[in-house]
C-alpha positions as CSV (number, residue, x, y, z in Angstrom):
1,X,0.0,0.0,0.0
2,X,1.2,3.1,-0.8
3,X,0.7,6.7,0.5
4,X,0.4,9.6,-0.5
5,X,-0.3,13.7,0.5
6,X,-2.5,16.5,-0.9
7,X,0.1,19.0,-2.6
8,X,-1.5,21.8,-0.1
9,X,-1.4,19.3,3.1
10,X,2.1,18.4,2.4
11,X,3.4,21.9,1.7
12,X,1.5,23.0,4.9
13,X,3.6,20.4,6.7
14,X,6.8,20.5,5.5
15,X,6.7,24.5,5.8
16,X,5.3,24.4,9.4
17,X,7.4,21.9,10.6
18,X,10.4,19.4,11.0
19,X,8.6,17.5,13.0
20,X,5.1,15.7,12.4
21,X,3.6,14.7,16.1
22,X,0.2,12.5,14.8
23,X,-2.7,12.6,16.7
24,X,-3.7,10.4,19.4
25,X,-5.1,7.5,17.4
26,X,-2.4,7.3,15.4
27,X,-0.5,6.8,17.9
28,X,-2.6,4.7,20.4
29,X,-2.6,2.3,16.6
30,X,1.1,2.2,16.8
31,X,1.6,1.9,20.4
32,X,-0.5,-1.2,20.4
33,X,1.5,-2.9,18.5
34,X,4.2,-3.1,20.8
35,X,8.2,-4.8,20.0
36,X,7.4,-3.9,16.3
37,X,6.6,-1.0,14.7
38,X,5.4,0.0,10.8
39,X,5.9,2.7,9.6
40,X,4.8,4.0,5.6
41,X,7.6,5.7,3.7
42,X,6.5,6.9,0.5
43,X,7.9,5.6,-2.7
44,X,9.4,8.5,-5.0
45,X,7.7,7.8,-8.2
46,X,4.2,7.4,-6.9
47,X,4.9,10.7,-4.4
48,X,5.4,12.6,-7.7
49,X,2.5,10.9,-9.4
50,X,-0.1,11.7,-5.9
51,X,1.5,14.6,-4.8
52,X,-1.2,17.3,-6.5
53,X,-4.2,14.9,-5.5
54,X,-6.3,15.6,-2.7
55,X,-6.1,13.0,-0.4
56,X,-7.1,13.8,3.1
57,X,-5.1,13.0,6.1
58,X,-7.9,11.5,8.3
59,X,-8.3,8.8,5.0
60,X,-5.0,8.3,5.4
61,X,-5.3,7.4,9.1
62,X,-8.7,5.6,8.3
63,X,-6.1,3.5,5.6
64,X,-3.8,3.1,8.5
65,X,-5.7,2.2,11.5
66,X,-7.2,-0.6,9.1
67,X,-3.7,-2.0,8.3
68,X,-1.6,-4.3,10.2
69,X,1.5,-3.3,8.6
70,X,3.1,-1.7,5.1
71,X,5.9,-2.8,3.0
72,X,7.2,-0.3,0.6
73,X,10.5,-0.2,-1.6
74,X,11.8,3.2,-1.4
75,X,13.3,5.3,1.2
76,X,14.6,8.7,0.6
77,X,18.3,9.0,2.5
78,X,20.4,11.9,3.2
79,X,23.8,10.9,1.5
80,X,27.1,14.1,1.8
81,X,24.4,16.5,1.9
82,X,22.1,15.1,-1.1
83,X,18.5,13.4,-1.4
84,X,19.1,10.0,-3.2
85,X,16.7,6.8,-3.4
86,X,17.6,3.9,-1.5
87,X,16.3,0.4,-2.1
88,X,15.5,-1.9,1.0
89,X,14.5,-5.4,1.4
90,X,10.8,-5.3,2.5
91,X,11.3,-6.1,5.6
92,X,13.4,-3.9,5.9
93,X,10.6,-1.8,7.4
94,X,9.3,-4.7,9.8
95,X,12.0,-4.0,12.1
96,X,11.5,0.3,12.7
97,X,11.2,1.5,16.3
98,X,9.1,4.2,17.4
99,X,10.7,7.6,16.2
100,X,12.2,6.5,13.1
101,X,13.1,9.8,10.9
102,X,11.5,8.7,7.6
103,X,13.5,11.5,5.1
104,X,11.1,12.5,2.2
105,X,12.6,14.8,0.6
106,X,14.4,15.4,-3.1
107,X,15.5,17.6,-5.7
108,X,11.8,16.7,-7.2
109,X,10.2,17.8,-3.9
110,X,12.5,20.7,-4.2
111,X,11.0,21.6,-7.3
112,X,7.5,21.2,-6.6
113,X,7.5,22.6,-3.4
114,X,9.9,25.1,-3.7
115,X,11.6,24.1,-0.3
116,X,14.6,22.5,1.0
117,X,13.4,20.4,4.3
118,X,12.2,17.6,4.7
119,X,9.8,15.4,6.7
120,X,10.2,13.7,10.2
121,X,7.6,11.3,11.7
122,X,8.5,11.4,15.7
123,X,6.3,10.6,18.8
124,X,7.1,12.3,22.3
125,X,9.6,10.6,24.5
126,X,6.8,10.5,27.0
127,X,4.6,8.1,24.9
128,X,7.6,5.9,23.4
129,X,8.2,2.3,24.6
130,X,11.2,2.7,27.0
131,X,14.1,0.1,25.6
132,X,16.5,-0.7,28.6
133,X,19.1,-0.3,26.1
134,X,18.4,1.3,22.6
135,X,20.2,-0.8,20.2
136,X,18.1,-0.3,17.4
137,X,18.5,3.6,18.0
138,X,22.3,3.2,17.8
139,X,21.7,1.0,14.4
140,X,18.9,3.9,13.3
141,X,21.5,6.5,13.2
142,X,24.4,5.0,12.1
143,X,23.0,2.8,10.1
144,X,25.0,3.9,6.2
145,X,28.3,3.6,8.3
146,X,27.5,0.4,9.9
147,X,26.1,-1.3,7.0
148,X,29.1,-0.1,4.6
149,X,31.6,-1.7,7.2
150,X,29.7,-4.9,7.1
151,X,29.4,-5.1,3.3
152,X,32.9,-4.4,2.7
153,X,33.5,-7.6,4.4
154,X,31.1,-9.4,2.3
155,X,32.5,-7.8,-0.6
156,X,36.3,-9.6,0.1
157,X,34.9,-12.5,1.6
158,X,37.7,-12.3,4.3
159,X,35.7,-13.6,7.1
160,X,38.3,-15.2,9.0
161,X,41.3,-13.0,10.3
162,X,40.4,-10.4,7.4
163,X,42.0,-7.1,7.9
164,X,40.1,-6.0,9.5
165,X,40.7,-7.8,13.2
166,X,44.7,-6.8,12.7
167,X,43.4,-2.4,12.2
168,X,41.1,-2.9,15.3
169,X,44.3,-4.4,17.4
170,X,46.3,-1.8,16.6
171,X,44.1,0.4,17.1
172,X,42.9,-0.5,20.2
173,X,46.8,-0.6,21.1
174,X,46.7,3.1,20.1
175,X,43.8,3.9,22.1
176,X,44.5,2.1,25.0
177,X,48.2,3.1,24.9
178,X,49.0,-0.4,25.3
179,X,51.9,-2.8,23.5
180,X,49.6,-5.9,22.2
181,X,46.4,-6.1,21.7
182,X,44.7,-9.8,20.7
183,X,41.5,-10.4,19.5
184,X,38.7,-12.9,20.9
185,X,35.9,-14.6,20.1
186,X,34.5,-13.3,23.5
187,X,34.8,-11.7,27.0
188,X,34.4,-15.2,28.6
189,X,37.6,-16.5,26.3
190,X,39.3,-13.4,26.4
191,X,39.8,-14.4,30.3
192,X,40.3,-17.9,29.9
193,X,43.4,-17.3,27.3
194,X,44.8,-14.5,29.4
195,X,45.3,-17.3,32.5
196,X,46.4,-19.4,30.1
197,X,48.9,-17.6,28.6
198,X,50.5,-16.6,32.1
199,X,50.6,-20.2,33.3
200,X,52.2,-21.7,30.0
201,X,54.5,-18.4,30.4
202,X,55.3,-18.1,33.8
203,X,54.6,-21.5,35.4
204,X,55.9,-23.7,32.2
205,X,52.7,-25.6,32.0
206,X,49.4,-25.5,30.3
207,X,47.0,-25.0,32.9
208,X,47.2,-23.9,36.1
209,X,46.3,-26.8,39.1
210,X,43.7,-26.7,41.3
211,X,45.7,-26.2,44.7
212,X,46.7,-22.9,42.3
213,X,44.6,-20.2,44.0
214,X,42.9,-16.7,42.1
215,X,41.0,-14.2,44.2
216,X,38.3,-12.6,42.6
217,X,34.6,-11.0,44.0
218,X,31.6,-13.3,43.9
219,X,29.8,-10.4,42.6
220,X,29.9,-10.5,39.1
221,X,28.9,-12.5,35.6
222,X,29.9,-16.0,36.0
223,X,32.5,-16.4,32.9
224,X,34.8,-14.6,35.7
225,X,34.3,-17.7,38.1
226,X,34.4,-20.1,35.0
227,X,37.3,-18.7,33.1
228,X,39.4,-19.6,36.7
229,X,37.9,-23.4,36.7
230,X,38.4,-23.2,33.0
231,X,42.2,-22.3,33.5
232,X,42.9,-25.1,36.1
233,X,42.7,-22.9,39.0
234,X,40.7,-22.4,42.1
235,X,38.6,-19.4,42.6
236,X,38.7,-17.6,45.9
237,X,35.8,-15.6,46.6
238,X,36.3,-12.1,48.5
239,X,33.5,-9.8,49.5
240,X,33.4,-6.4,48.1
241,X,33.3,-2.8,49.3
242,X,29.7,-2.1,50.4
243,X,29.9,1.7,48.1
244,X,32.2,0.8,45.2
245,X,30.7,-3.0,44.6
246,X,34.6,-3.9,44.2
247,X,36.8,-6.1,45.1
248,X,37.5,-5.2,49.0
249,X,41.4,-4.9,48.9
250,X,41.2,-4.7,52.8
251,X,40.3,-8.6,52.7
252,X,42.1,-10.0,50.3
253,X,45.5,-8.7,52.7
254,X,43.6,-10.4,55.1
255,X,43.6,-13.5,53.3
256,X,47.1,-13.3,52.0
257,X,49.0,-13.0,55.3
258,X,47.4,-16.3,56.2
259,X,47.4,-18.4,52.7
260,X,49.3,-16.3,51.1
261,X,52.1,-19.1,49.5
262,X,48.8,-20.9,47.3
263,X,47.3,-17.6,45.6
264,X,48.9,-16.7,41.9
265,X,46.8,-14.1,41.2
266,X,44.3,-11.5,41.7
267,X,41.3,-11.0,39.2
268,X,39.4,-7.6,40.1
269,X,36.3,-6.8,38.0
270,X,36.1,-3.1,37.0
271,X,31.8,-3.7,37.8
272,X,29.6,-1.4,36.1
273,X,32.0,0.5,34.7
274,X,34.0,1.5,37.5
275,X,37.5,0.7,38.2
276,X,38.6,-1.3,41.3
277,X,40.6,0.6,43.8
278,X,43.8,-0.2,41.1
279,X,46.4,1.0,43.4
280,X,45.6,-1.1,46.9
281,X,45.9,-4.0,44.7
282,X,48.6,-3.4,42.4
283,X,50.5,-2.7,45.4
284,X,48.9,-6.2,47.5
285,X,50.2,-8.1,44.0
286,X,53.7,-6.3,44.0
287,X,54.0,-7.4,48.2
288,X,53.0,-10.7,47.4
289,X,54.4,-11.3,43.8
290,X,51.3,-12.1,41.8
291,X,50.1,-11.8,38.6
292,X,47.1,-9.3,38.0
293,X,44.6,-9.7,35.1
294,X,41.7,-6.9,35.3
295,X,38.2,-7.9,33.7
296,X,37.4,-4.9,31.9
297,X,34.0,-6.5,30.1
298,X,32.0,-3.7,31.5
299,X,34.5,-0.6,31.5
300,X,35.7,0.3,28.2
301,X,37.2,3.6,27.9
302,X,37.2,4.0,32.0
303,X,40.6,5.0,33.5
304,X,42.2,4.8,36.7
305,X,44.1,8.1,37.6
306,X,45.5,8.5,34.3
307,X,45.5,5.3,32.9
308,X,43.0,2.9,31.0
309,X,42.0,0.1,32.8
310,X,43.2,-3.0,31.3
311,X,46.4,-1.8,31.0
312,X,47.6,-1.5,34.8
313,X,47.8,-5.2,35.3
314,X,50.0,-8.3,33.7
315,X,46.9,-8.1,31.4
316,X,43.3,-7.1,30.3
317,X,40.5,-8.6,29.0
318,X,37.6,-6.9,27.2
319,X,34.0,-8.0,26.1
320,X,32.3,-6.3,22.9
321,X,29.2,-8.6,23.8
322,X,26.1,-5.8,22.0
323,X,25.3,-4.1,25.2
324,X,28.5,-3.1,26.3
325,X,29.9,0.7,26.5
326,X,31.8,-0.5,22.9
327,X,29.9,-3.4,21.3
328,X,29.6,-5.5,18.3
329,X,26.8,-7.4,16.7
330,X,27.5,-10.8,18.3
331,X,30.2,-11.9,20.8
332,X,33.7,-10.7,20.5
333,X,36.6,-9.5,22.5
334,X,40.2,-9.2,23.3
335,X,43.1,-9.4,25.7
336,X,45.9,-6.4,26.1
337,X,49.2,-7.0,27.5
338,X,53.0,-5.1,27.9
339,X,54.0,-8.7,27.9
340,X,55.2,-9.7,24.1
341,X,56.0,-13.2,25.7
342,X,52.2,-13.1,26.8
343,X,51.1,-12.0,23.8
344,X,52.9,-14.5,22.0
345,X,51.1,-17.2,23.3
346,X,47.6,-15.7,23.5
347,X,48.0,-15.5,19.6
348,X,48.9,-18.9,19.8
349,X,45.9,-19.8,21.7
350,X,43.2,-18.5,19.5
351,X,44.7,-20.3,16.6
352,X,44.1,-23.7,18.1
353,X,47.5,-23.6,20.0
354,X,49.8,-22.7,17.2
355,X,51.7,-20.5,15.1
356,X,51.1,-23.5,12.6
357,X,47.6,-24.8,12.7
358,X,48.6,-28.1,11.3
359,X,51.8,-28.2,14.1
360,X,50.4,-26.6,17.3
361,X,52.3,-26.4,20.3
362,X,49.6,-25.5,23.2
363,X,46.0,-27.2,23.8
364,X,44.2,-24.2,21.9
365,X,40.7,-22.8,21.2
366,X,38.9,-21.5,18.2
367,X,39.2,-18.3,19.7
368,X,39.3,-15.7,16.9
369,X,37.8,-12.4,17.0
370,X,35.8,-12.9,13.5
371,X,36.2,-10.4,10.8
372,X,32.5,-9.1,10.8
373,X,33.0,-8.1,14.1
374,X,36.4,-6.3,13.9
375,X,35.3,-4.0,11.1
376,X,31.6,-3.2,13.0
377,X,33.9,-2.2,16.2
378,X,36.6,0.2,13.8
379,X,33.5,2.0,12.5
380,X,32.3,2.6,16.5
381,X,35.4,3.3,18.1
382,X,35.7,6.9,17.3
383,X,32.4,7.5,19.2
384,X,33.1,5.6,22.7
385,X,34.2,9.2,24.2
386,X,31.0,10.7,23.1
387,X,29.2,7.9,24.2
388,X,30.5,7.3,27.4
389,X,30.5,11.1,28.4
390,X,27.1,10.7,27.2
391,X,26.4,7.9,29.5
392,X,28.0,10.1,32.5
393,X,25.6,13.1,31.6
394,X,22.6,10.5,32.5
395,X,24.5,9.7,35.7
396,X,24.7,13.2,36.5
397,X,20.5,13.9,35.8
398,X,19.7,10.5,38.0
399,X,21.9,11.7,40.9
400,X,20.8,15.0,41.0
401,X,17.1,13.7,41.0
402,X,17.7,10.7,43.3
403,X,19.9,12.0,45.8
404,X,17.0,12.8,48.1
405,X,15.4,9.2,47.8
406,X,16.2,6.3,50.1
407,X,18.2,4.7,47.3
408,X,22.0,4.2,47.8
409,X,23.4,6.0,44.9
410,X,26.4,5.2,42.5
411,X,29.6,5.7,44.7
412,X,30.3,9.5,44.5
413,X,33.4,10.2,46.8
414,X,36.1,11.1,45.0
415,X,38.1,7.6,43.7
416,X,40.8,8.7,41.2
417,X,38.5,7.0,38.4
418,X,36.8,7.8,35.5
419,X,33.5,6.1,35.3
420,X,31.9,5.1,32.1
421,X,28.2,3.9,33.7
422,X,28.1,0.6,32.2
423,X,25.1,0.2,34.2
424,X,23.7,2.9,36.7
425,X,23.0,0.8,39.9
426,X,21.2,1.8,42.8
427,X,20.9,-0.3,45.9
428,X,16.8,-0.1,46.9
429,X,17.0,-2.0,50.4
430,X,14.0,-3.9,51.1
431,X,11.8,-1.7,47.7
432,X,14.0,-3.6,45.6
433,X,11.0,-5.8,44.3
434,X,8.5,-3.3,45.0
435,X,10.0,-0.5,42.9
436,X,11.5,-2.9,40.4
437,X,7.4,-4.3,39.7
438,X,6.1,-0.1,40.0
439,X,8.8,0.8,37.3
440,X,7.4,-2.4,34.7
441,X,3.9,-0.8,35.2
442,X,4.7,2.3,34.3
443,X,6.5,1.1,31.2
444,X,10.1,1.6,32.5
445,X,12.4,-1.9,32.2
446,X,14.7,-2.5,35.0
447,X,17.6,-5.3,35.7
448,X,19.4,-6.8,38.5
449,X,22.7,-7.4,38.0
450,X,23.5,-9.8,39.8
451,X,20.5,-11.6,41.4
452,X,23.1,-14.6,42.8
453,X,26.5,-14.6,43.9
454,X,29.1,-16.9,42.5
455,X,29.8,-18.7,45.4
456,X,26.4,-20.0,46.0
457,X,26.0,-21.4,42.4
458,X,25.8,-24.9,41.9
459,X,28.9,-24.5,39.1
460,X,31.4,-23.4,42.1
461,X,30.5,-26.0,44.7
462,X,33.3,-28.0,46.0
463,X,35.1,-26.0,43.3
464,X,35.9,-22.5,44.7
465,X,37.0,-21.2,48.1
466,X,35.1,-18.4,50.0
467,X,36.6,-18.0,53.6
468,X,34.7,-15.3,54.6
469,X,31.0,-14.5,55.3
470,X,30.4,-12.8,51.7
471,X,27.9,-10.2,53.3
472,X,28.4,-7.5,51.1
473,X,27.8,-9.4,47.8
474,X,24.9,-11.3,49.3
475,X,23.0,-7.9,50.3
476,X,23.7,-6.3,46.9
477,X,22.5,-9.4,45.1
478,X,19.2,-8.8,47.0
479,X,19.3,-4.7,47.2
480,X,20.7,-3.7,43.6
481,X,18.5,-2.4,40.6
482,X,19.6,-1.3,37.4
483,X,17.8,1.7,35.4
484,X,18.0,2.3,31.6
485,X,21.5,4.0,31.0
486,X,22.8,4.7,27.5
487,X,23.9,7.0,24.9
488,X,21.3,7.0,23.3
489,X,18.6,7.4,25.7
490,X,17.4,11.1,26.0
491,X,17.6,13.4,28.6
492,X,13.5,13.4,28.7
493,X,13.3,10.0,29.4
494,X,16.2,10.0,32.3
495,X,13.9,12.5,33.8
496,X,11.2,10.3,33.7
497,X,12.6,7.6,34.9
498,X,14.0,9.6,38.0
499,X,10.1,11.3,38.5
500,X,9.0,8.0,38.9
501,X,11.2,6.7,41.6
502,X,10.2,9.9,43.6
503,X,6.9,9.2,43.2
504,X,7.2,5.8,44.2
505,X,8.9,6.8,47.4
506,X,6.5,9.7,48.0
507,X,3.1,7.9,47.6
């Protein structure tokens, strides 16, 4: 089906306006339909053909209401400053969230109209569905540059090792200001190669043995436990700091003046994208002569003092999972080291083991960071500032809003850190549930990260080693809530998050 405007009504529009905000029926029609969301663009030729008829816009809404969806095969794209005609797949069009700018504009509509702006369909932030993270929005925006990095893949057919993976490594080495740079499949095997590699490097075998003990926190995603088990090591589980959600450096002394001869390493988890107090424990590791590897899956681009984290330890391992601060289009990742005996190896490793995959020298993985991947992370990398001081601008608006609540805010004393709000967690006491089931009602998603601590999963039982009463981790598991952070969430809609906790708390 195809639409199209009355010469005077579109005139009157585009003259008025950027921005078209449809009526309430139009949009109650759209709302309804939830996850996906149709929206007409009209086709240029048939534009040009309709454009001096006088079709009526409640018809049109009449047409629309009556309609379960429209596939059309034109959309009008901005390209270096000029209107050109861009063919989809029809589906294409299946997968448009609310607020999609739909361009209709050309040098014809130029002509007729005698006007250089075009058309924008929008809906107020108030009345869109609230993603927790707004991937498509990313995509929406960027979609020419992502696209073009994906087909020039496709085009060389160099999916494996292309290119493309060797420019993101050294550009991440740039970046970073690191040495080497390896790329991964994923987070998960970025960690499990990086323990690897130091035990075929600095112990002289291939995995680590299970009276071989690494401290980590028990508050965190499970491929931190796993990678350790995976390795050939013992986790041992320390609690964190109560404000930072941390490792507690305090407690792991504790537990090194008494059993201090088994540990080999320390594994701190920069969580939610803020660092772990970098300079207790690199100072702990240098006292007690052990290896450091940070987990930096959820603080990419975050510093400590004047360093990136990942690069203050014997290594650092990333995640570009999709919702992370920089993240691909599937799993990916890599490791960092100063170590080119480390890196060596880890090459190795992702390569089944060898510099030769038909002579390896290591038990290895298929650990590759794939091409497709690579080239989508070279064309986002440029934005990760923007979008992590975006990310810290939403901070700023919640804590400002929230700071009279009951809600334990974000840590805000003064850590020589740079936080890049991975996640913006608040720690609701007993609400938790209560505001966590008010917030779905009112259309706002929520997440609770991490509902169970390591220790008491099934996985780590009579596999780990937690000495201490974990009270800390066990009270955030129950206390924590996650609200919709991300660079592409708008201002309005941080606010109205943050309106409706305070209502919460003051009804």
């Amino acid at each position: 089906m195809h639409i199209s405007f009355s010469y005077s009504l579109l005139k009157e529009l585009v003259q008025d306006s950027k921005t078209i905000e449809w009526g309430p029926k139009l949009r109650d029609a759209i709302l309804k339909r939830k996850d996906h969301i149709w929206f007409p663009a009209i086709p240029v030729q048939d534009l040009l053909t309709e454009i001096l008829k006088d079709n009526s816009l409640p018809s049109w809404l009449e047409s629309l209401l009556s309609q379960s969806h429209f596939f059309t095969p034109s959309l009008l794209s901005l390209q270096k400053g000029k209107y050109a005609e861009e063919n989809w797949r029809e589906d294409f069009f299946s997968h448009v969230p609310k607020g999609f700018l739909i361009e209709k504009a050309s040098s014809n509509l130029e002509r007729h109209l005698g006007v250089k702006e075009y058309l924008q369909i929008s809906f107020p932030a108030s009345e869109k569905a609230l993603p927790f993270l707004d991937l498509q929005e990313e995509y929406l925006q960027h979609f020419e540059e992502w696209n073009r990095a994906v087909q020039e893949v496709f085009t060389s057919c160099h999916f494996i090792l292309g290119p493309q993976v060797s420019e993101l490594e050294k550009r991440l080495c740039q970046y970073l200001d690191i040495s080497y740079a390896i790329g991964t499949s994923s987070g998960t095997e970025a960690l499990v190669i990086a323990l690897r590699s130091l035990a075929i490097v600095k112990k002289g075998k291939e995995f680590w043995d299970s009276e071989d003990l690494i401290i980590t926190t028990p508050f965190t995603f499970t491929a931190t436990g796993d990678a350790i088990l995976r390795a050939g090591a013992t986790p041992v589980f320390l609690d964190i700091d109560e404000k930072t959600y941390n490792l507690c450096p305090q407690q792991v002394e504790d537990f090194l003046k008494k059993e201090g001869k088994k540990v080999v390493a320390l594994l701190p988890v920069h969580l939610y994208g803020l660092s772990a107090p970098m300079d207790d424990l690199m100072n702990i590791a240098q006292k007690y002569n052990l290896f450091v590897v940070e987990d930096v899956a959820q603080a990419f681009g975050g510093k400590w003092k004047d360093k990136f984290l990942g690069t203050l330890g014997d290594l650092g391992c990333f995640s570009f999972f999709p919702s992370k601060n920089l993240g691909g289009a599937g799993d990916g990742g890599m490791v960092v080291t100063h170590d080119k005996e480390l890196a060596d190896v880890a090459r190795m490793l992702i390569r089944h083991g060898g510099k030769d995959k038909y002579n390896v020298d290591h038990v290895g993985y298929n650990g590759r960071l794939d091409t497709l991947q690579a080239s989508l992370l070279l064309a986002k990398l440029p934005y990760i500032d923007h979008w992590n001081e975006r990310r810290r601008n939403h901070a700023h608006i919640y804590h400002q809003k929230l700071v009279s609540t009951p809600l334990r805010l974000p840590s805000n004393h003064k850590l020589p850190a740079q936080h890049v709000f991975h996640q913006y967690t608040v720690q609701a006491g007993e609400w938790r549930n209560q505001l966590q089931a008010y917030l779905k009602e009112k259309g706002i998603p929520t997440m609770v990260y991490y509902p169970v601590p390591l220790h008491k999963m099934k996985v780590f039982q009579n596999r780990s080693f937690a000495p201490y009463p974990l009270k800390n981790a066990e009270k955030a598991c129950q206390e924590v809530l996650s609200l919709p952070i991300g660079p592409f969430q708008q201002e309005e809609q941080t606010l109205q998050i943050a309106e409706e906790i305070c209502d919460f708390f003051s009804s």
